[in-house]
Legacy VTK file of the C-alpha trace (Angstrom):
# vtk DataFile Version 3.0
C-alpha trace
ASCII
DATASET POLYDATA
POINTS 93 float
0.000 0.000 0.000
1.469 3.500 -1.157
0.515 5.892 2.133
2.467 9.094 0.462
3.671 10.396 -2.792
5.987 12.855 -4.324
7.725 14.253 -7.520
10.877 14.339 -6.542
13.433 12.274 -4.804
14.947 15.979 -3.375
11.659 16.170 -2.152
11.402 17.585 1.592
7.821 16.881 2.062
4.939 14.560 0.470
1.437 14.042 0.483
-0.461 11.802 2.629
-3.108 10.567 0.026
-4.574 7.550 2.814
-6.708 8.227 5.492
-5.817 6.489 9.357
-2.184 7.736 8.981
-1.221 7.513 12.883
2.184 8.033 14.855
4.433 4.923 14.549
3.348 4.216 11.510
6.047 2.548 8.694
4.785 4.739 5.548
5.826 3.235 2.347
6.205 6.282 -0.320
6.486 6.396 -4.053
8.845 8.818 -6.021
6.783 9.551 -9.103
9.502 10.779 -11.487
11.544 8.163 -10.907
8.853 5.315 -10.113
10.924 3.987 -6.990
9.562 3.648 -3.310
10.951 5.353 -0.324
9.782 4.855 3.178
9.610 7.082 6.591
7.873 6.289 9.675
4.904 8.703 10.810
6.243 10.507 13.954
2.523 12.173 14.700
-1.023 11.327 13.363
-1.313 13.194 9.438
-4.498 13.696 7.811
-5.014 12.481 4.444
-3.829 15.849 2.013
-1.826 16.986 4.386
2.430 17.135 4.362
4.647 14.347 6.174
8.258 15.704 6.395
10.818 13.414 4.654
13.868 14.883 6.462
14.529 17.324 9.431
14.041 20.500 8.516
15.127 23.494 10.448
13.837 27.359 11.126
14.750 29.087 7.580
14.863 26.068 5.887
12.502 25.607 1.807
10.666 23.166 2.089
10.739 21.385 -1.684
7.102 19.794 -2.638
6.541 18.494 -5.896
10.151 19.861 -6.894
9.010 23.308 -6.283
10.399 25.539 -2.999
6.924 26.020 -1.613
7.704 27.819 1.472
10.041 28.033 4.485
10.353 26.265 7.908
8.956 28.240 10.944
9.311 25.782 13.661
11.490 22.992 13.731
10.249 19.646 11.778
11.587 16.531 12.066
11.597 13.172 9.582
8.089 12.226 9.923
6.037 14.668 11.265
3.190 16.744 10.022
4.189 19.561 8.131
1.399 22.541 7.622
0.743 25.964 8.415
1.941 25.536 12.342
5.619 24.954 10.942
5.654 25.974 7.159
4.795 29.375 5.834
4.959 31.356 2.631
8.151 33.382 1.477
6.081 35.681 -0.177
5.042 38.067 3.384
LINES 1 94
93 0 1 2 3 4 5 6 7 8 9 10 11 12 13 14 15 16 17 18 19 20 21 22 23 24 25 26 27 28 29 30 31 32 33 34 35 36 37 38 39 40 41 42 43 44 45 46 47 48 49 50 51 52 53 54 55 56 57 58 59 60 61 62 63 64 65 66 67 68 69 70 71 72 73 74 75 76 77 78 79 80 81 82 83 84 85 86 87 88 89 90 91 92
């Protein structure tokens, strides 16, 4: 079962696209461009649509979704978590 996907193996973040993702979860992950799997283990509960963090990230860091910098790291966000507007924000303002 594929819980998340992404574009991009330099990915940062990817899309939940199951519902019942829940902390300690094994989350098996396919890279779309390059049609291989990757795999990270949910660190909090994610809600299908929403962002689970493929690596640490730290305050200032762009977050990469879909191969596209789609914002920067407000709070600290480790492989694994839920990554959203609590810890992500545009550059734009």
């Amino acid at each position: 079962m594929i819980h998340f996907v992404l574009h991009d193996a330099n990915d940062s973040v990817a899309v939940v696209v199951v519902e019942g993702v829940k902390a300690g979860m094994d989350l098996a992950g396919w890279i779309m461009d390059e049609d291989k799997s990757t795999r990270v283990t949910a660190r909090q509960d994610i809600p299908i649509g929403h962002k689970v963090a493929l690596r640490d990230m730290a305050v200032g860091d762009t977050v990469v979704k879909y191969g596209i910098d789609m914002g920067k790291v407000v709070a600290p966000i480790r492989a694994g978590e839920h990554a959203h507007v609590h810890n992500i924000k545009t550059k734009r303002w």
